[in-house]
C-alpha positions in Angstrom: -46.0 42.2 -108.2 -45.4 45.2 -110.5 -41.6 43.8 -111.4 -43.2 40.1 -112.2 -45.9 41.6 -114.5 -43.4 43.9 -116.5 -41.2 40.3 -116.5 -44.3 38.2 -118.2 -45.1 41.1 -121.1 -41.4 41.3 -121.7 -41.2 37.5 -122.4 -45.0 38.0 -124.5 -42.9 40.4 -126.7 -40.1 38.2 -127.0 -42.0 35.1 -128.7 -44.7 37.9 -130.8 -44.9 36.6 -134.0 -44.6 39.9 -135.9 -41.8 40.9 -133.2 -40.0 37.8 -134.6 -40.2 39.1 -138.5 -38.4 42.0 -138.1 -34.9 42.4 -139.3 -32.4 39.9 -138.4 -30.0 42.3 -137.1 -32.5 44.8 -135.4 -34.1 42.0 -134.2 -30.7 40.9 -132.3 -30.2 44.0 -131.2 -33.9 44.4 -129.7 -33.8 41.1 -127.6 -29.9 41.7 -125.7 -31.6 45.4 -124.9 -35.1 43.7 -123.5 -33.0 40.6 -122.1 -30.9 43.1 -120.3 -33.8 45.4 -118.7 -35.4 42.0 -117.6 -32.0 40.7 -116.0 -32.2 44.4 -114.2 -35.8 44.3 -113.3 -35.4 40.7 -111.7 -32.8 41.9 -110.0 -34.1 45.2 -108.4 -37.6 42.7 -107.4 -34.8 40.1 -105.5 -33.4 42.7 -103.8 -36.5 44.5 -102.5 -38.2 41.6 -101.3 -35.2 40.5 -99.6 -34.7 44.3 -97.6 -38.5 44.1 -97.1 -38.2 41.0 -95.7 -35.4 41.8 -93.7 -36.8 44.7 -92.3 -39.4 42.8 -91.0 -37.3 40.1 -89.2 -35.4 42.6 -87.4 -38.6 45.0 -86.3 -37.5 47.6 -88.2 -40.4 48.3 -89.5 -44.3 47.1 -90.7 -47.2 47.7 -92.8 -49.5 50.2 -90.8 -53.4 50.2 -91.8 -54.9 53.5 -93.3 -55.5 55.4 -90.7 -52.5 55.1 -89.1 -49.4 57.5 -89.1 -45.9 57.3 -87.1 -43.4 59.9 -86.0 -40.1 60.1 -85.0 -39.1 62.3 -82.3 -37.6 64.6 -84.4 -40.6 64.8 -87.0 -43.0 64.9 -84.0 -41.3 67.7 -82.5 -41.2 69.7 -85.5 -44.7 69.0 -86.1 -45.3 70.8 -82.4 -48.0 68.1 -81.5 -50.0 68.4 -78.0 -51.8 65.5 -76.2 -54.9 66.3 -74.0 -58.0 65.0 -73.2 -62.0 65.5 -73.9 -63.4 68.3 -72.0 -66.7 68.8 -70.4 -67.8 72.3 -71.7 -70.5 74.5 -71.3 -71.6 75.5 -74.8 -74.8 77.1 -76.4 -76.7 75.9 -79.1 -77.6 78.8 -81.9 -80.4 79.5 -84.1 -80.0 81.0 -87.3 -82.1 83.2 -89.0 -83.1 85.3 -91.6 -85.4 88.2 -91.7 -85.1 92.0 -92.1 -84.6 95.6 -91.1 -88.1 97.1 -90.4 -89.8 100.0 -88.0 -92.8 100.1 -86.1 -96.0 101.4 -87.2 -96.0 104.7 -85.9 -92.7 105.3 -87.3 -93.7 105.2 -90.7 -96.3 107.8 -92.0 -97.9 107.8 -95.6 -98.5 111.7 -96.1 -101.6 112.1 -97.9 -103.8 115.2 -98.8 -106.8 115.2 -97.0 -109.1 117.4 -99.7 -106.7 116.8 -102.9 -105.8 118.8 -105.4 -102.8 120.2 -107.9 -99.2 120.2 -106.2 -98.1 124.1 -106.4 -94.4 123.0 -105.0 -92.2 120.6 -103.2 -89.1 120.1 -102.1 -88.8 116.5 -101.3 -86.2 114.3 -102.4 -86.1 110.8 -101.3 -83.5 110.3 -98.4 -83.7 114.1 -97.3 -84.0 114.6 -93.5 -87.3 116.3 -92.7 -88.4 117.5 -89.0 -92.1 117.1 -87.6 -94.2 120.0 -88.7 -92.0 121.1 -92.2 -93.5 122.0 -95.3 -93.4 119.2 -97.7 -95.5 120.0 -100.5 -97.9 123.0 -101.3 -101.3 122.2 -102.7 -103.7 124.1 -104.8 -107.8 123.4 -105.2 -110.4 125.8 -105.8 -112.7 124.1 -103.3 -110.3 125.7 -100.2 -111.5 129.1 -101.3 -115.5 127.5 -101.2 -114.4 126.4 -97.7 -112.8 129.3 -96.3 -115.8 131.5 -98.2 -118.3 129.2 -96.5 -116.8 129.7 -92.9 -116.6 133.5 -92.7 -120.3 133.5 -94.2 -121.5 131.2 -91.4 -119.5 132.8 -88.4 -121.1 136.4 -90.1 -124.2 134.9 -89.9 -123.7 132.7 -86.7 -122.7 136.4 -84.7 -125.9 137.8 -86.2 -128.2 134.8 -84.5 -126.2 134.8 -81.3 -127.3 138.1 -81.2 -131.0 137.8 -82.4 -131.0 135.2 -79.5 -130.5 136.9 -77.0 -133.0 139.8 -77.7 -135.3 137.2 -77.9 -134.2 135.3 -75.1 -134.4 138.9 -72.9 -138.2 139.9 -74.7 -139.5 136.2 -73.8 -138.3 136.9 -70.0 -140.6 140.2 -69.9 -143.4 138.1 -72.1 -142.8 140.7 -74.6 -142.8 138.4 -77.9 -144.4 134.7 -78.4 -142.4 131.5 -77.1 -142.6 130.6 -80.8 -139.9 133.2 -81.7 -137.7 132.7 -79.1 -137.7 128.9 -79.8 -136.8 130.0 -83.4 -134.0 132.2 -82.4 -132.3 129.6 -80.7 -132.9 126.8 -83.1 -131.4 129.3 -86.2 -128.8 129.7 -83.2 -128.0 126.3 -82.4 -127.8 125.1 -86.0 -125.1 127.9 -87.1 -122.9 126.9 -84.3 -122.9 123.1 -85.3 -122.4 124.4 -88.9 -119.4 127.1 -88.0 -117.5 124.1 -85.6 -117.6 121.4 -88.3 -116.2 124.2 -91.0 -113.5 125.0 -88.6 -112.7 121.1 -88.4 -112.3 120.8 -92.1 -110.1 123.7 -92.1 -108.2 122.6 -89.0 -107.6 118.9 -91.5 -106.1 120.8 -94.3 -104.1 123.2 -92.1 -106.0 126.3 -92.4 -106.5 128.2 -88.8 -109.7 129.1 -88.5 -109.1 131.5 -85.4 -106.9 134.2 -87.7 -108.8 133.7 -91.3 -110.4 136.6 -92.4 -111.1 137.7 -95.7 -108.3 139.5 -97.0 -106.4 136.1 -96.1 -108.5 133.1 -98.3 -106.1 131.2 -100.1 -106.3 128.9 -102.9 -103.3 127.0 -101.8 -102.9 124.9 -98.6 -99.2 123.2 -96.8 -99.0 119.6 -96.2 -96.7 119.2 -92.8 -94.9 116.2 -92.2 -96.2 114.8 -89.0 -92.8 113.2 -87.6 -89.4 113.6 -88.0 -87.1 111.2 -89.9 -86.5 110.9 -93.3 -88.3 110.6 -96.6 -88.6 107.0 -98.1 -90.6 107.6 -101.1 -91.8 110.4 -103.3 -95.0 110.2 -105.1 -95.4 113.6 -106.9 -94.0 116.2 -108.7 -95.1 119.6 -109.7 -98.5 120.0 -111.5 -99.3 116.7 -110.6 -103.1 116.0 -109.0 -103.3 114.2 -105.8 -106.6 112.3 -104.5 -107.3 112.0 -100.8 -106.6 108.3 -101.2 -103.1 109.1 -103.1 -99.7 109.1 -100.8 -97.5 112.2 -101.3 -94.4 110.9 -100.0 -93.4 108.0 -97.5 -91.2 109.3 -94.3 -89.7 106.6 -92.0 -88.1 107.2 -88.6 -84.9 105.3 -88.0 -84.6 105.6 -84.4 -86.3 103.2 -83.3 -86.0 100.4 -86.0 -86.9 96.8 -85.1 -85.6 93.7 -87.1 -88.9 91.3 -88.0 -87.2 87.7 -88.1 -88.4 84.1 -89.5 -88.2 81.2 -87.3 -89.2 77.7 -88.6 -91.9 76.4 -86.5 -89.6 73.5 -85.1 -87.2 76.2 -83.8 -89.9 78.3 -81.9 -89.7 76.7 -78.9 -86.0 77.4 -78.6 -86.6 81.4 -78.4 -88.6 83.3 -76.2 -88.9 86.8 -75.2 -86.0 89.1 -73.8 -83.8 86.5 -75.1 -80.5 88.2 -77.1 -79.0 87.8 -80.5 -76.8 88.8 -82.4 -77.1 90.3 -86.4 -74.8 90.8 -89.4 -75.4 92.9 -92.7 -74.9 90.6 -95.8 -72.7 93.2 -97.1 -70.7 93.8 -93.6 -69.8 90.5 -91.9 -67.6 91.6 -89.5 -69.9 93.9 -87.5 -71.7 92.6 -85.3 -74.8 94.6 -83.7 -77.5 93.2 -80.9 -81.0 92.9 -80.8 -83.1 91.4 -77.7 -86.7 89.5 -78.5 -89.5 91.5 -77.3 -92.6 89.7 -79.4 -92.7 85.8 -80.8 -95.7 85.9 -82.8 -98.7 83.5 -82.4 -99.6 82.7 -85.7 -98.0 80.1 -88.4 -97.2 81.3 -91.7 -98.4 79.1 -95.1 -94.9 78.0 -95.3 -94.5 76.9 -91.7 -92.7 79.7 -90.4 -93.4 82.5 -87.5 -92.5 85.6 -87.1 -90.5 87.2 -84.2 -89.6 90.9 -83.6 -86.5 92.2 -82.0 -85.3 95.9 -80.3 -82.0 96.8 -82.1 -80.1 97.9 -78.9 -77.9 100.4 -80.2 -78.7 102.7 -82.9 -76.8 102.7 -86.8 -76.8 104.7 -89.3 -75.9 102.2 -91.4 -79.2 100.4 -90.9 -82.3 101.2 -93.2 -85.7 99.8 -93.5 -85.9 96.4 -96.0 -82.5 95.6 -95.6 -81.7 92.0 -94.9 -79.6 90.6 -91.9 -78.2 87.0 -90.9 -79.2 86.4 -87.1 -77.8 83.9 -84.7 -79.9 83.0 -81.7 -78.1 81.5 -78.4 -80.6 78.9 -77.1 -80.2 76.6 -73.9 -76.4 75.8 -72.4 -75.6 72.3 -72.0 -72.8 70.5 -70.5 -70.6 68.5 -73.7 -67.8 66.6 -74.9 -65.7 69.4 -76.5 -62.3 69.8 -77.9 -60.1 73.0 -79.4 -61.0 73.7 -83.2 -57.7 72.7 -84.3 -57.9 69.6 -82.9 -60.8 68.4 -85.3 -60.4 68.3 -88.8 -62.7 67.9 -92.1 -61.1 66.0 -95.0 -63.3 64.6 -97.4 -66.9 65.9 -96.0 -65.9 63.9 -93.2 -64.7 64.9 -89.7 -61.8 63.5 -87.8 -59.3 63.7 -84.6 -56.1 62.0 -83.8 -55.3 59.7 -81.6 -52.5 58.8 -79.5 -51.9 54.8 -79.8 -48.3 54.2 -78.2 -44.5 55.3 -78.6 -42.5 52.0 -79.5 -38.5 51.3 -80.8 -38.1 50.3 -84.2 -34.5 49.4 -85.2 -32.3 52.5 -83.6 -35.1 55.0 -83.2 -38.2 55.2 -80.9 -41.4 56.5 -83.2 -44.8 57.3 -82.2 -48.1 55.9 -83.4 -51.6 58.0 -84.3 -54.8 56.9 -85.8 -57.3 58.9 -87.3 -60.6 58.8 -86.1 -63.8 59.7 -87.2 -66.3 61.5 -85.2 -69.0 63.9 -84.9 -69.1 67.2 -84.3 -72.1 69.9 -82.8 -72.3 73.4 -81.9 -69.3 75.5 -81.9 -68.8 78.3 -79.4 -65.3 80.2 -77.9 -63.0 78.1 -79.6 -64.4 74.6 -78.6 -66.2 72.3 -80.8 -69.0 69.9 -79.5 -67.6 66.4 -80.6 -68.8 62.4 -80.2 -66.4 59.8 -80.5 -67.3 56.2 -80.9 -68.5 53.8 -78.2 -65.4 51.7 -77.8 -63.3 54.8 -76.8 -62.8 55.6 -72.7 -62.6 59.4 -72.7 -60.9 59.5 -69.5 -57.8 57.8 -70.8 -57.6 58.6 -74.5 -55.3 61.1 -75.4 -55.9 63.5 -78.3 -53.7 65.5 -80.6 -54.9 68.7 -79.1 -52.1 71.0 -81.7 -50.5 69.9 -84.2 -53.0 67.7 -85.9 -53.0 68.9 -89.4 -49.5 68.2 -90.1 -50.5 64.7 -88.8 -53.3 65.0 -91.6 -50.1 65.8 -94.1 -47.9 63.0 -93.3 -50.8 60.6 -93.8 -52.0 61.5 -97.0 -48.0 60.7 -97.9 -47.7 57.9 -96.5 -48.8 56.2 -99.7 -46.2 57.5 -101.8 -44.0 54.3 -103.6 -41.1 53.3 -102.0 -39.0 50.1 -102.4 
């Protein structure tokens, strides 16, 4: 069809009017070159009509659709193609999900100062390891040496009334003195010890022990201990800086027992539950793979339709650190599906396909084998298999499929439209 079209504009250019006013002798010379290219362009047309046509008399060869490639045996052996079958596997459907890195709540401890005052020193730097009962931070008010001062005076004067009681006590036995005085002793009594036990409380809360002050020991400054070992998150202070109750000193988180809080869409929360397993990846570490089992599925859904779930990290890493994020894959229920190797289905075009084995026949000398390509659908992947659904009209028990092999397949039929005669 191509050859007869360059024929026709050939012939157009032939009879153009402003061809035809061109030089006499450059005109001459113009129509033997064009006549000659059209003699040879008629020719090469005859001649591959007529092989064509040949070719198709003796069964040499035909048009195949599309999705159709042939092999020799040569080209098929080469191409190290497998037949096999659809399997029935066992594979897992998985969940992903997002969420991150977090620790329970008595792993993480805001470190406050329970009276306030001016920080005197500190050491803290954030990341530095710190064990339960260390020094953090040193703390100076005025008001700890009104506290201490106010201790000592009431035990003085709660020893002086323990006494006074129990002279009155003994002089109301013998009716010596008036009830009224002994009931006064031991309300005076009574009302120093309630007084002396709540001072000792507030020094117990800012870390004073009451049992070896005295007054050659009041202090002006007071220590702020961590309460649990780990490591410090966040620090709030510096030197000279002043602190209310209500202001955190530092943050101190500890990583050895760190839980990852996940989101689940609420469509998905049926499809976990709790002691199931799953596995996690760091964003920045693909490759390693750590394990985490559900202990709690929360019970409430989120504004955005989501729920929250919360997982044990089974083995501990050092690499891990509260607020990173992680990539989670859940393994739900295991079903029984049509599956085939990986490298037996292909994606070309956003669209996924298989091969096909149609029949080996002769053509002229040489026997050559037939595939088609066909579209299907593919599922869950899991060990090397892939879930896949062919179309209706295919009988799984006798198809074959290109198990190996296929992408070379793939190759030789995205050449198959290159031009030939």
């Amino acid at each position: 069809m191509s050859q007869l079209l360059l024929l026709k504009n050939s012939w157009v250019m032939l009879n153009n009017s402003n061809f035809q006013n061109t030089n006499f002798k450059n005109l001459k010379n113009m129509k033997t070159k064009l006549l000659l290219i059209m003699l040879a362009i008629a020719v090469f047309a005859v001649s591959c009509n007529s092989k064509k046509d040949e070719a198709v008399q003796n069964g040499e060869h035909e048009e195949l659709p599309a999705n159709v490639v042939e092999m020799d045996d040569a080209q098929y052996n080469a191409a190290g193609i497998e037949l096999g079958y659809v399997e029935h596997k066992e594979l897992s459907s998985v969940l992903t999900v997002n969420g991150m890195v977090s620790v329970l709540p008595q792993n993480l401890v805001s470190v406050s100062a329970i009276m306030g005052g001016y920080i005197k020193s500190t050491s803290l730097v954030q990341g530095s390891p710190v064990t339960q009962g260390q020094v953090i931070a040193v703390i100076e008010n005025p008001d700890f040496i009104e506290l201490q001062q106010n201790y000592l005076e009431s035990k003085s004067k709660l020893d002086y009334a323990e006494t006074e009681y129990n002279r009155q006590k003994e002089l109301h036995k013998e009716n010596v003195n008036s009830a009224k005085s002994y009931e006064l002793a031991l309300s005076e009594y009574k009302t120093l010890q309630s007084s002396v036990a709540a001072l000792e409380q507030k020094l117990r809360l800012i870390g004073i022990n009451s049992k070896s002050l005295t007054v050659d020991k009041i202090s002006s400054s007071v220590s702020v201990y961590s309460p649990i070992s780990g490591y410090v998150k966040t620090v709030n202070v510096n030197i000279g800086k002043y602190v209310n109750p209500t202001d955190v000193i530092a943050e101190i988180v500890n990583t050895k027992n760190m839980t990852l809080e996940l989101t689940v869409f609420e469509k998905d929360i049926d499809k976990v539950n709790i002691g199931q397993k799953l596995d996690f990846i760091l964003p920045a570490k693909p490759d390693v793979k750590m394990t985490a089992v559900i202990y709690q599925v929360g019970k409430t859904i989120n504004d955005d339709k989501t729920v929250k779930i919360y997982c044990t990290i089974e083995k501990e890493n050092k690499n891990l650190l509260p607020g990173m994020y992680v990539s989670a894959t859940i393994e739900t229920q295991s079903d029984s599906v049509t599956a085939l190797p990986k490298e037996a289905v292909l994606s070309f075009e956003d669209k996924n396909y298989i091969f096909i084995y149609l029949e080996k026949k002769k053509e002229g000398e040489v026997y050559v084998t037939l595939f088609e390509a066909v579209e299907i659908e593919k599922g869950v992947t899991e060990n090397g298999y892939i879930q896949v659904t062919l179309p209706v009209k295919y009988d799984l028990k006798t198809t074959k499929i290109v198990l190996k092999g296929a992408y070379n397949l793939l190759s030789a039929l995205k050449n198959a439209g290159d031009m030939a005669c």
